[in-house]
N, C-alpha and C positions, 0 to 999 in steps of 0.2 A: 429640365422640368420632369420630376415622378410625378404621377397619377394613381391616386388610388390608397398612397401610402403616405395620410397626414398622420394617425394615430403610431406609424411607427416611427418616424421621423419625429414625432414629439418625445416616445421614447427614449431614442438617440440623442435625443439635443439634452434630456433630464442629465442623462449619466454623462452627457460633456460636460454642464454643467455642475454637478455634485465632483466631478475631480478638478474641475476650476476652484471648486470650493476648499477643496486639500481631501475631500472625501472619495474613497478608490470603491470599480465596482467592474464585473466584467458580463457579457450579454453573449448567448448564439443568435445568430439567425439563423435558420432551421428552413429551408423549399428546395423544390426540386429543383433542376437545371432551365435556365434563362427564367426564373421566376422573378429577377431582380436584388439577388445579394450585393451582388458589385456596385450594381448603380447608387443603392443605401451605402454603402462604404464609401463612395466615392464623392456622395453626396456629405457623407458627413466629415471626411478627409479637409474639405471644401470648406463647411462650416468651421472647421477648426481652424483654416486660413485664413478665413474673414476678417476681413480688419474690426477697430472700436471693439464693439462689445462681444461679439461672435468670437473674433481669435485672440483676445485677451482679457489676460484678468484682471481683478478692480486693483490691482496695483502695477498693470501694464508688461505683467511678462506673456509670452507671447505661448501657445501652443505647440508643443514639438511634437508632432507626426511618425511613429515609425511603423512602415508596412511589409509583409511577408505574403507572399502568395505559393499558396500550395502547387506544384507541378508532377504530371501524372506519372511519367516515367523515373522520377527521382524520388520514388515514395520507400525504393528503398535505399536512397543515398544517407546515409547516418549522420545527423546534425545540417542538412541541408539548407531544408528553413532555416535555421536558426543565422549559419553564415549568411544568410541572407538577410534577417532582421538586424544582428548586430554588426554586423561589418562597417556601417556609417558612422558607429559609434563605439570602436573601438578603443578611441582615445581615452574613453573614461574608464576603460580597467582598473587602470591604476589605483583609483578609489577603492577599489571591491577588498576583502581580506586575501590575504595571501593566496588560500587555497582554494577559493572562488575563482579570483581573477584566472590561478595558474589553470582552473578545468574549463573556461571560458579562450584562454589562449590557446590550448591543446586542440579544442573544437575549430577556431579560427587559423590553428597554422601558425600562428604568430610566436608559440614561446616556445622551449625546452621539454616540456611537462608532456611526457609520453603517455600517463595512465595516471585518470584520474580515481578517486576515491569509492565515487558510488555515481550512479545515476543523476539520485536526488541531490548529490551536492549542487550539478548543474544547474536542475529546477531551484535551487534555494539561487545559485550565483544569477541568474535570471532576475530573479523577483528580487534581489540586492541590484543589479546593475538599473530596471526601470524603476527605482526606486529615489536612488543618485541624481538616474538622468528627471523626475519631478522634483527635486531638490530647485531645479533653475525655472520649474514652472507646470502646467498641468503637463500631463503627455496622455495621447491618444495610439494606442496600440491597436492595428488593425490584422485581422491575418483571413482572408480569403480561400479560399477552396480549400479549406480544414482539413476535407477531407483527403486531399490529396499529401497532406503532410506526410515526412518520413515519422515515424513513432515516437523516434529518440524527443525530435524538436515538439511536435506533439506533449508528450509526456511531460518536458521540461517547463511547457507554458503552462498548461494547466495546471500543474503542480503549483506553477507563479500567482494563476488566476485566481485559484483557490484561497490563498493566505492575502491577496489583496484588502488592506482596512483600509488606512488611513493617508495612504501615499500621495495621491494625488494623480492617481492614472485610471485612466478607462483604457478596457483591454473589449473588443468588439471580434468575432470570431463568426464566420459564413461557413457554413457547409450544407452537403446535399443533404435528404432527407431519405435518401435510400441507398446511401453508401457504405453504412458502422460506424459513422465515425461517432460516437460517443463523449459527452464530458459533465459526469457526473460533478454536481455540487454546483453547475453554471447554470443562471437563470436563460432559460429561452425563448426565442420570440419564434414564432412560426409565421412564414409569411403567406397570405393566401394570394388564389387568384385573383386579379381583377374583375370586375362586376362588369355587365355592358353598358352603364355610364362610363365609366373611366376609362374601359378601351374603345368606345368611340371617341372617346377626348382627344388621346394620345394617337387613333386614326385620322384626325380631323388635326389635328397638330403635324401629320408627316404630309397634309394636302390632299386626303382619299377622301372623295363624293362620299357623302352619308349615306346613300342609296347604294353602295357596296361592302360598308362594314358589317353588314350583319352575316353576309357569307365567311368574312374572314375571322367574326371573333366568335363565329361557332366553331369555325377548323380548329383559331387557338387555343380554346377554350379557355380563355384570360389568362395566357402567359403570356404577360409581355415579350421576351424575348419571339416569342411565336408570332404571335403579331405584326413584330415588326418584318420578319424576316417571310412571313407569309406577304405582306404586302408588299416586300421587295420582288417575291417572284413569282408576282400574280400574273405578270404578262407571260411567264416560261412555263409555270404549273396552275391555272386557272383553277382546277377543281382538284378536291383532293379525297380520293374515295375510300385509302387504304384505313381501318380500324385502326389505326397503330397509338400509342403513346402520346403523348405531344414532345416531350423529347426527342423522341425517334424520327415523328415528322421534322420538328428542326434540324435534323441530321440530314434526313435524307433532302432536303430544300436546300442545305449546304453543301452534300456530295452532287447535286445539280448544280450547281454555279463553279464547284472546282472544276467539276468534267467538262466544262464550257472554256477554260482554262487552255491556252499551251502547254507543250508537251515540261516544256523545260521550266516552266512555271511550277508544275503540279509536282518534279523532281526537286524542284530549289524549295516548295511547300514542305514535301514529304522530310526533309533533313532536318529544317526548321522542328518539324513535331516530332520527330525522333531523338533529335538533342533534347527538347525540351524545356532548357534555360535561358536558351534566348540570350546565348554566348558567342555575339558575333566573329570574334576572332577561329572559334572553333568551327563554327560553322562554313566560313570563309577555306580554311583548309580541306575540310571535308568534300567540300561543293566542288573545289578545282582535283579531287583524285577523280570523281566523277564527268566532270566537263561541264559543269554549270559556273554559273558565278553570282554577285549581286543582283545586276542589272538583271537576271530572270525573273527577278520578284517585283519589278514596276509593275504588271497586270496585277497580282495580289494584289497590292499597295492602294491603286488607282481604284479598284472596288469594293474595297476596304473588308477585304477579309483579313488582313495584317498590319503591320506598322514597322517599320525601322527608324528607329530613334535614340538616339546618347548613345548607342554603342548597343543595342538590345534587338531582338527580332520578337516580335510576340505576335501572337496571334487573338484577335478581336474579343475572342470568346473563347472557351477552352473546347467548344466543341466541334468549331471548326477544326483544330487542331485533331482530337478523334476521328472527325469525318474524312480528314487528309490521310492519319496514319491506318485507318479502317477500310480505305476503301484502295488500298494499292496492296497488290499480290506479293506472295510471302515474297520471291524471290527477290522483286524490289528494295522490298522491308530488311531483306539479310544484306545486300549490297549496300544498303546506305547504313546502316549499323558496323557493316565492315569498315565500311570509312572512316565512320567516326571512331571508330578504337582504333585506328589506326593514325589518326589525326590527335586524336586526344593529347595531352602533356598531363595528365591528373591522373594517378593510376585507379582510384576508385572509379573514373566516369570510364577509365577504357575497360575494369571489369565488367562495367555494367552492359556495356553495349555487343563485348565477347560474348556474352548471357545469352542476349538477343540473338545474336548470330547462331549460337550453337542447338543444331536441330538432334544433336546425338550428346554419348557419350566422349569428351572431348577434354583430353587433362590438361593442356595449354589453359582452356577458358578454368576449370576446375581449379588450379594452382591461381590464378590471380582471382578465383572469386574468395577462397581460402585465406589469401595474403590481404585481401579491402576486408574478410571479415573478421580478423587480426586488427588489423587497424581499427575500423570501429570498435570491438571489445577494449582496446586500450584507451580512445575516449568515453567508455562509459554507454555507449549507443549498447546494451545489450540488444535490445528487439532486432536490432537493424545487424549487428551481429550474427544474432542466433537464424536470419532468414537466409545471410549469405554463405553463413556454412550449411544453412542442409541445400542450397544451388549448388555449392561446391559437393555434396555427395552425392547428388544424384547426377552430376556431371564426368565424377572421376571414374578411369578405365582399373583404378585401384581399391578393389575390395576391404583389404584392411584400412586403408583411408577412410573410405565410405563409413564405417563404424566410429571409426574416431572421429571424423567431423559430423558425424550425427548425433554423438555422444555430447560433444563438445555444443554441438546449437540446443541441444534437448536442455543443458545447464543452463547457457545462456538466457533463453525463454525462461527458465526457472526464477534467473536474480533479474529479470524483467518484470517478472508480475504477471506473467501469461502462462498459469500452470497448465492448462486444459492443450495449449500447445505444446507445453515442453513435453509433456506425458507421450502423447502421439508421436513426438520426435525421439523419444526412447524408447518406444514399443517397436519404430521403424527398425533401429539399431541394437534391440533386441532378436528381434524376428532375423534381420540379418543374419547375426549371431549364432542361432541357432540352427538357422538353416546350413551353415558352414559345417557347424559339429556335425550334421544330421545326414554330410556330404550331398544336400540340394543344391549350395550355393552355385553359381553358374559358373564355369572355368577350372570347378574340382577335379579334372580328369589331368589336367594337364600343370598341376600345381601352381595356379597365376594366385589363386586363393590362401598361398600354404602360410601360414602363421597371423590367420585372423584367428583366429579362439584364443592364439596368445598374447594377448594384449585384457591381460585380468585388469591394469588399469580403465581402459574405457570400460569396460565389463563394469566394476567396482559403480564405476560413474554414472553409469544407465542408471542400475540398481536403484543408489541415492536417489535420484533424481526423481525417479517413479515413487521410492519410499517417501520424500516427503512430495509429493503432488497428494498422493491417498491421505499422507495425514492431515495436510491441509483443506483439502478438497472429497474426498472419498471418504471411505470409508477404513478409519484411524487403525483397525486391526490388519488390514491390509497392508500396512507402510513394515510390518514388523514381519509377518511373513511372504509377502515379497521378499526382503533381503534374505530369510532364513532361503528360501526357496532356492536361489541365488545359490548362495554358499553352498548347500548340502548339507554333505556330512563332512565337513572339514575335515583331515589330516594333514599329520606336520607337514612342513613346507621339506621338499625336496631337492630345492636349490642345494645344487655344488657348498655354496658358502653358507648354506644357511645353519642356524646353532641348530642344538638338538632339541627337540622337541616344540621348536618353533613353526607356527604358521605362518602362509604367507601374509603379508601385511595387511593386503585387499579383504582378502579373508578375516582375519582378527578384529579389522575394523568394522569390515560392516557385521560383523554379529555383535559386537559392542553395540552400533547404532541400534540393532533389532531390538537387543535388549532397550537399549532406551526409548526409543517407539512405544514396544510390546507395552513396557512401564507408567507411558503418559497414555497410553490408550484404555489402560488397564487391563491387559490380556497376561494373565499370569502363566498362562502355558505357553506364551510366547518368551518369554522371559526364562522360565524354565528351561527352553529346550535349546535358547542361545546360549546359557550357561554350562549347560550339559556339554554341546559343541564345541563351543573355547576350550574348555579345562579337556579335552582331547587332542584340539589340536595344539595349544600353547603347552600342555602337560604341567600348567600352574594353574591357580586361583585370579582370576580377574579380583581386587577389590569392590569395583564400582556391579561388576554383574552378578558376584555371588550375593552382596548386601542385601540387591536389590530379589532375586532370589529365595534369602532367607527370610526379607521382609512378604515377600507371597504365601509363605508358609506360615506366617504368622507370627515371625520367630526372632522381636525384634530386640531381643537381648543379643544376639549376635550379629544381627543383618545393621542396626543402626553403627557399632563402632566400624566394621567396613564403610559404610558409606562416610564414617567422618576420615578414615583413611584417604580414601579418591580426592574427595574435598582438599586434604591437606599434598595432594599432588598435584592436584588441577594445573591446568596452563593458567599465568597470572589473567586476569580478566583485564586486564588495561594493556595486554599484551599485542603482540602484532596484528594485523589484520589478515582472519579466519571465516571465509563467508563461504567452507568448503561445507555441503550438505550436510553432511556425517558430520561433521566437527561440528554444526550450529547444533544437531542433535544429541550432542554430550553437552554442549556447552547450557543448552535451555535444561536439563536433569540435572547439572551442577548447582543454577539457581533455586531448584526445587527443593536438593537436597535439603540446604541451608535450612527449610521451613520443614521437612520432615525429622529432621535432628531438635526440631525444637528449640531453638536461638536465632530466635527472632534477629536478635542486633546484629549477628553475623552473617544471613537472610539479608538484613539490609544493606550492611555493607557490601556484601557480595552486588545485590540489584541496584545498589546507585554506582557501583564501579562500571558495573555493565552500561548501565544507561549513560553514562560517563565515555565508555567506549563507543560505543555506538553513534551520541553524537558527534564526538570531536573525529570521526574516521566516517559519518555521513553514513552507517552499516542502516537506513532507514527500515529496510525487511526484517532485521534482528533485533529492531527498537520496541515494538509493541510488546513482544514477548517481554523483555526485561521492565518495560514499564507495569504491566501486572503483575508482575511479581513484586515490584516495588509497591505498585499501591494497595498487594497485600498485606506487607510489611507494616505501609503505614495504618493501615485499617486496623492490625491487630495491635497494634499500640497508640491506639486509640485517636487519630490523626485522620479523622472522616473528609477535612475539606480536604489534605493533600491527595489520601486515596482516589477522593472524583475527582481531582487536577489532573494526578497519573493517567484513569479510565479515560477521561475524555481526549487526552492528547493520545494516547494509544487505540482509540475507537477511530480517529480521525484518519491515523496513517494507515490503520487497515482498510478505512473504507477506500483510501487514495489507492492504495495496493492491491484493492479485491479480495484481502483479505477475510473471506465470509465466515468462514468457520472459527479464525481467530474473534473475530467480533462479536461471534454468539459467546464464545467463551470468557471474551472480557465482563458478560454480565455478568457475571459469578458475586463480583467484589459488590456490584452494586443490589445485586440479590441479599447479600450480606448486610450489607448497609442498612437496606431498606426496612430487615427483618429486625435488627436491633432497634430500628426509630420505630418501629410498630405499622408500618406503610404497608399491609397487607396487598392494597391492588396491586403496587408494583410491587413485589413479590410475587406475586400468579403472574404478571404481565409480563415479568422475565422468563418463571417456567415456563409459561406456553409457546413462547417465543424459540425454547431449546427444544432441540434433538434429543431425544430420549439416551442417546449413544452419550451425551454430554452433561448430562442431568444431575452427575452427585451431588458437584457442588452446590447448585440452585435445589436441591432437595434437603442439604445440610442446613441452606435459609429458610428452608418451608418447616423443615422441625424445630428450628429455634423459634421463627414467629408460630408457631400453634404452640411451645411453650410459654412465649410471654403473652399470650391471647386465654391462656389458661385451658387449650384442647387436647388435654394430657394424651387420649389415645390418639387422635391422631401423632400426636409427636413421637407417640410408642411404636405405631404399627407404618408409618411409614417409610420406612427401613429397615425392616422387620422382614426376612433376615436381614443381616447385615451384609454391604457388596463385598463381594471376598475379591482376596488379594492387594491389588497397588490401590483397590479405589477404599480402602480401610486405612490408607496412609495420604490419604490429601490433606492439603493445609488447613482444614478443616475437621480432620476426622476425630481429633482427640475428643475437642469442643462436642461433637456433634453423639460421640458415646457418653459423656459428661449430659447430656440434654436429656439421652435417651434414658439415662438413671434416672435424673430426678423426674421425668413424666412416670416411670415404671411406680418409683416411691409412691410420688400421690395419686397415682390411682389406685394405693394399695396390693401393686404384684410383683415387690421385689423378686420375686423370683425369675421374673422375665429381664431383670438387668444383668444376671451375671454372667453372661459371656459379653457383656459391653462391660462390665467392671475389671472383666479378667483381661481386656484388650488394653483397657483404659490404664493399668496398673503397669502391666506387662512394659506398656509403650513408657510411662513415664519414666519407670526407674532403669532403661537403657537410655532413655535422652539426658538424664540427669539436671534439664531444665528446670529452675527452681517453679518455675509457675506450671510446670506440666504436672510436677510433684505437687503442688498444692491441690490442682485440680482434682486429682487422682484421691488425693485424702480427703476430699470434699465428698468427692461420691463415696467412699468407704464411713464416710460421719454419715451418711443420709442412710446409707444400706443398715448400719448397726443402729443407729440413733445417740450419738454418744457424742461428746463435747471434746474432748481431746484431740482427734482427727482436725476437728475446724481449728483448736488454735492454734496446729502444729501448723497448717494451711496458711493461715496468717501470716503466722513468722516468717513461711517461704517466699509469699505475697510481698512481703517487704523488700525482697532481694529485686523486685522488678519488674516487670515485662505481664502486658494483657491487662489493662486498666478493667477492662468488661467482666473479663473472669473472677478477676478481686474485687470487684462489688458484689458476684453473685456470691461468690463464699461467706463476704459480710452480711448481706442478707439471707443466706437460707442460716448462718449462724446465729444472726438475731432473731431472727425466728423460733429455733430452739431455745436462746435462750429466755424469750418473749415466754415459749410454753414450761418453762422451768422454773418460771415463775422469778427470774432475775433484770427486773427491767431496768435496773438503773446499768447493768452494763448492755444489755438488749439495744438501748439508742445508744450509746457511741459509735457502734459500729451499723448501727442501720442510720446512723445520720451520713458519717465516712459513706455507706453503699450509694445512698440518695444523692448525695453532692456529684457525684461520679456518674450516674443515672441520670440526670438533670446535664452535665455539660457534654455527654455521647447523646443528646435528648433519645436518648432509651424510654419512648413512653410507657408504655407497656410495664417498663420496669420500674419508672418515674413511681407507677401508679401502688404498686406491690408495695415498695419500700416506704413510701408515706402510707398505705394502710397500716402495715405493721407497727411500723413507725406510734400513731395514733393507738393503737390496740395497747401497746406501753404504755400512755397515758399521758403520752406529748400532747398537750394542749393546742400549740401554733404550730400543726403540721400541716401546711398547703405545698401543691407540686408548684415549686419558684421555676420561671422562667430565666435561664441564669443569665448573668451579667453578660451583656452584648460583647462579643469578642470582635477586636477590630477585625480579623477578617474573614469572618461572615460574610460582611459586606463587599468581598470582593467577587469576581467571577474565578472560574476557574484559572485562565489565563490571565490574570491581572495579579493572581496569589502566587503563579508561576514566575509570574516578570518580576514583582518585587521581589520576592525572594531573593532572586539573583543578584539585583538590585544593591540590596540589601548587603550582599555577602562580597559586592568589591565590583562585578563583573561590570563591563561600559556597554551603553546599547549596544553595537555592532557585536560584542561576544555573546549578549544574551539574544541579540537576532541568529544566530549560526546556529547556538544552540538549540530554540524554539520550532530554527524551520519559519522565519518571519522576518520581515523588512524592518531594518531600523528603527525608521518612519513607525512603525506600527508598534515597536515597543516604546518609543515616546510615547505614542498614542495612551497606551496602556498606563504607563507609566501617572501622565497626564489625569487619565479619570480615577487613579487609584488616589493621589494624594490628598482630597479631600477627602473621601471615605475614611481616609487614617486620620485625618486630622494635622497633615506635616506638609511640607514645604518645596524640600530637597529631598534627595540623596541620603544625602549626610543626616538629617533628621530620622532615617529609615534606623539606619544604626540603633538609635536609642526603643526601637517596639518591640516588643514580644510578638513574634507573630510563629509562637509555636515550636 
């Protein structure tokens, strides 16, 4: 019987019911310790076994149950939970796709599959396996002390919980309310105390006089679990005077009833909450190197501070188990962890329990916590990874180790999602580092230290590591001088074998990354001074850093065919899997290039190969980036609903990844967007939202809408001057010189256009893009006033590419010839502008081009609302499903793809087909959908 908790329990019973319905949905509980999490899961575990209507649904299949409970000492066993949730349910792998099932065996033990692909494949194989397993009917996922989870299994479910629609599972999830544990995008329920109705109920319910409740539910202060256990030892502790917690008092009312305990009892307890899993077999070994056995634990048993059952030791509560391992002296605590590693057969629980044991520096425990965090890294547990190699370095008696595996855990933290850690775990193994050169490091005198500084690979790796935390995180100019800082002043490389005038690798590389840093940061003098670097120590020209280089200087009749050189050397983008720091940081300037060269179509191609790669290899952290780049792609050729298809599914993985600074910069596209449809508020509502440090591009939106708002100076002067260097080459920049001419025009002061004319020209005729060339003679018709310029614009417009652009040249061309008094060709092409204006619904411009329009002496010129495009009508993810749909793929490939359950692209699939008006599949084939 609970007390107190009808309104959460109706809760509970909603989201049992909505996944009985095929409807999926996942909840926290959220309170302290004994506030009654357990008792709600266990009560609702219950509900779901009820028979009739309670545990079955209106067409009699029953409810499957699967439970995971968090354990405190195995928080950083890597995939722990997890073998613990799906182990009963093994047998359904089979089901999953290839590389799901093989990262779900790899975690379990069960296959071949040494190293899985990504993290997130696991969270995708996850939410594909509880997806199968409601195929045979609802399922109720329950996971208990949250916060006690290892990361990996943590991360994995959320990941699940998150993309949960349509499957048919309720996922229910308990944690403390002062422990971290975190799960954004999960609805939560916070449980409060009980009131003193409800814990005299539940006092009067355990047979205590009502004339003594009132002392005990002011000690509890409505914790149940206090409560109860207050009124269990009111005859031992009557009065309780200490100020403390109410947790803490539950502690210390259970470290009173242990110490009342036999000796051999409280030694057979202490093994119990040292293992932690409640692994009879292991514990059974352990007990007898000690000289205990089972039979010590009948007094637990018989007072119910424990349980042994089906093969499991647990304890009542988890804080009894605390109070057991908290209140026995270190030396105890090291001898029964000696034990158990010594007992173990699992080499990950015996690293764990060496951990324990070791009060020093100690390379036995160091090597096997090294070798478990090797194995985790090959399942995919980065977090759980990256925590057992820095154990292992502040364990090892070996200096150069110590850097390499802090090197090594600072990465790992990295491709976990935990920049703020990895940073700290490279600044450790920096400072090392330096302390070595500086001969501080400890054991300098006697050479134990001699050839830590020679290890330029970890060196190389720190760097990275630190360089992208700053870009991601810090401050973006920082990721670029960091690594210069790093390298120095490079010279050739000195190796015996090395060619002549060659750097060392480490080196070469990371001043390549600075420069590309320097270049998306827009630090031109960082850029400069990598280039300068390289071509000293390499004794050549980089392509990719001189381009970039010569485009700082303004200079892009030479700097753009460099960059289309790099481009045409690149590593193929569908190529092997590359998640090395440095290498994602050419790889993301590779897709930029694409749109700085002005070919758009090759920009695309490049960003759906990427996005290509990224899904089918699971690369989730390298997917956001490639999809902005994609939905700029499609934004500039004029494809508005795929670009918010792209922004929204790449907003979502950054917020799953914390990626914050990535997700300020995905508004850029929708800054964009907004400016063209005329949406002024969201337009401000994005700049304010940005970091001044970030701001080009949502400043490029703000001078396009103040020109179709008709606020010529603002559109002049804010940009004015113009940002020098890389930020005069964003994929916007052409467009946004093009803007600043025509504002200069009509306010009458061409003369403030021509160093945006002289940019604007410069740029075009080294891209050789027909639409950058039209642009460019648009602004030189508006500077002269002359007719020839526009038609020549026209012609080029024909060749392709920027629908927006080629409406404006037909409108400010009908314009002129509106004022040349030639209107019968004036509306052809301000009709062409307007039909173009009307389907980007470019209001602002909608409205320009029918005045003109009208001014020629068009009679029937109203702004049409154009022909309803089937999909419009769809959401973002519904235009992503069909699509694929569409183009051959079966749910299951476009669920791998998506990062979604099956189940849930039926779902999708399901409310899209009326909106189109079709049937099937195969009826998809026959739409235009762009």
């Amino acid at each position: 019987m609970l007390y107190g908790r009808t309104a959460e329990q109706e809760r509970l019973a909603r989201l049992l019911a909505e996944a009985c319905a095929g409807r999926s949905g996942a909840l926290l509980l959220r309170g302290e310790a004994g506030i009654g999490k357990t008792a709600l899961l266990d009560w609702l575990a219950g509900t779901a076994a009820a028979p009739a209507e309670n545990g079955t649904t209106g067409d009699g299949r029953e409810v499957r149950v699967l439970r995971v409970t968090g354990v405190e000492p195995e928080a950083d066993l890597a995939f722990g939970g997890l073998v613990q949730l799906l182990w009963p349910v093994q047998d359904r792998l089979n089901a999953l796709p290839a590389p799901q099932a093989a990262a779900l065996r790899a975690i379990l033990g069960t296959g071949r599959e040494q190293r899985g692909p990504d993290r997130f494949l696991t969270g995708l194989a996850v939410l594909t396996v509880l997806a199968e397993l409601a195929e045979d009917g609802p399922l109720l996922c329950l996971v208990d002390d949250a916060q006690w989870l290892d990361r990996a299994t943590a991360e994995a479910l959320l990941f699940a919980a998150r993309r949960l629609a349509a499957e048919g599972v309720a996922m229910v999830l308990a944690g403390r309310d002062d422990d971290g544990f975190t799960a954004p995008g999960i609805p939560e329920l916070p449980l409060p105390r009980l009131d003193f109705e409800d814990s005299s109920r539940l006092l009067a319910d355990r047979g205590r006089a009502p004339a003594l409740h009132s002392q005990i539910i002011t000690e509890s202060a409505g914790n149940p679990l206090a409560l109860i256990e207050f009124d269990a030892a009111r005859s031992d502790q009557p009065h309780q005077h200490a100020p403390l917690p109410v947790a803490d008092r539950v502690s210390s009312a259970f470290r009173a009833r242990i110490g009342g305990l036999p000796e051999r009892t409280r030694l057979m307890m202490l093994i119990a909450a040292a293992e932690g899993r409640g692994d009879l077999p292991l514990l059974l070994r352990a007990s007898e190197l000690l000289g205990v056995d089972l039979g010590d634990l009948a007094e637990a048993e018989r007072t119910g501070l424990m349980h042994v059952m089906d093969g499991a030791v647990t304890f009542r509560h988890p804080l009894i188990a605390s109070a057991t391992y908290q209140d026995a002296v270190l030396a105890r605590r090291i001898a029964v962890h000696r034990a158990l590693a010594e007992a173990a057969s699992d080499p990950d629980c015996r690293a764990r329990h060496l951990l324990a044991v070791a009060t020093g520096p100690d390379q036995e425990a160091a090597l096997e916590l090294a070798a478990a965090a090797g194995r985790a890294r090959g399942r995919t547990a980065y977090a759980a990874a990256s925590g057992l190699f820095g154990q292992a370095a502040r364990l090892t008696t070996d200096p150069r180790q110590r850097s390499s595996w802090l090197a090594e855990a600072a990465a790992l933290a990295l491709a976990a999602g935990h920049a703020a850690q990895a940073d700290r775990l490279a600044l450790e193994a920096s400072e090392l580092a330096d302390a070595w050169a500086g001969g501080l490091a400890d054991g300098l005198a006697d050479g134990s230290v001699d050839g830590l500084a020679d290890d330029p690979a970890a060196g190389a790796r720190v760097a990275s590591v630190r360089a992208a935390v700053a870009f991601e995180l810090g401050d973006r100019n920082e990721a670029a001088h960091g690594l210069l800082a790093r390298v120095g002043n490079a010279t050739p490389n000195s190796a015996p074998n090395a060619t002549p005038n060659s750097a060392p690798p480490e080196a070469s590389g990371l001043l390549r990354t600075a420069a590309a840093y320097g270049w998306l940061a827009g630090d031109a003098d960082a850029v400069r001074t990598a280039a300068a670097r390289l071509a000293t120590a390499v004794g050549a020209a980089d392509p990719l850093v001189e381009g970039l280089e010569r485009l700082c200087e303004d200079d892009a009749e030479h700097g753009l065919p460099l960059l289309t050189r790099f481009l045409e050397g690149r590593p193929d983008a569908t190529g092997p899997r590359d998640a090395d720091e440095a290498a994602q940081a050419i790889r993301m300037l590779a897709l930029t290039c694409g749109l700085l060269l002005g070919d758009d179509e090759a920009a695309h191609t490049l960003a759906s190969a990427e996005v290509r790669r990224c899904r089918s290899q699971a690369l989730i952290g390298q997917l956001p980036y490639a999809l902005d780049v994609l939905a700029q792609t499609h934004l500039l050729a004029g494809h508005h609903r795929d670009a918010e298809a792209a922004v929204t599914e790449a907003e979502e993985i950054a917020r799953d990844t914390g990626m914050r600074r990535r997700l300020v910069r995905l508004g850029a596209v929708r800054a964009r967007m907004a400016a063209i449809e005329g949406d002024a508020r969201r337009v401000r509502e994005l700049a304010d939202a940005t970091p001044p440090a970030l701001r080009t591009d949502v400043d490029c939106a703000l001078v396009l809408l103040d020109l179709g708002l008709g606020d010529f100076g603002s559109a002049l002067s804010r940009l004015d001057p113009p940002p020098p260097g890389p930020d005069r080459y964003t994929w916007l920049s052409l467009s946004t010189a093009a803007d600043q001419i025509e504002a200069a025009v009509r306010l009458g002061q061409p003369e403030r256009a021509e160093e945006a004319l002289r940019h604007c020209e410069s740029w075009a005729r080294a891209t050789k893009a027909p639409w950058a060339q039209a642009v460019a003679l648009r602004c030189r018709a508006l500077i002269d006033d002359r007719p020839e310029p526009y038609a020549q614009a026209l012609n080029l417009h024909e060749k392709g590419g920027r629908p927006f652009e080629r409406a404006r040249t037909e409108l400010l061309y009908g314009e002129w010839l509106r004022r040349a008094r030639r209107p019968n060709e004036a509306r052809e092409v301000l009709r062409s502008a307007l039909a173009t204006f009307e389907r980007l619904r470019a209001e602002p411009w909608v409205g320009r081009a029918a005045a003109e329009l009208r001014a020629t002496g068009e009679r029937r010129v109203a702004a049409r609302v154009p022909a309803e495009n089937p999909i419009d009508r769809l959401t973002p993810q519904e235009l992503q499903v069909v699509r694929l749909a569409r183009d051959g793929s079966s749910s299951r490939e476009i669920a791998a793809q998506l990062f979604l359950s099956r189940r849930t692209v039926e779902h999708h699939l399901y409310k899209a087909y009326p909106k189109l008006g079709v049937g099937s599949r195969r009826e998809l084939a026959r739409l235009d959908l762009g």
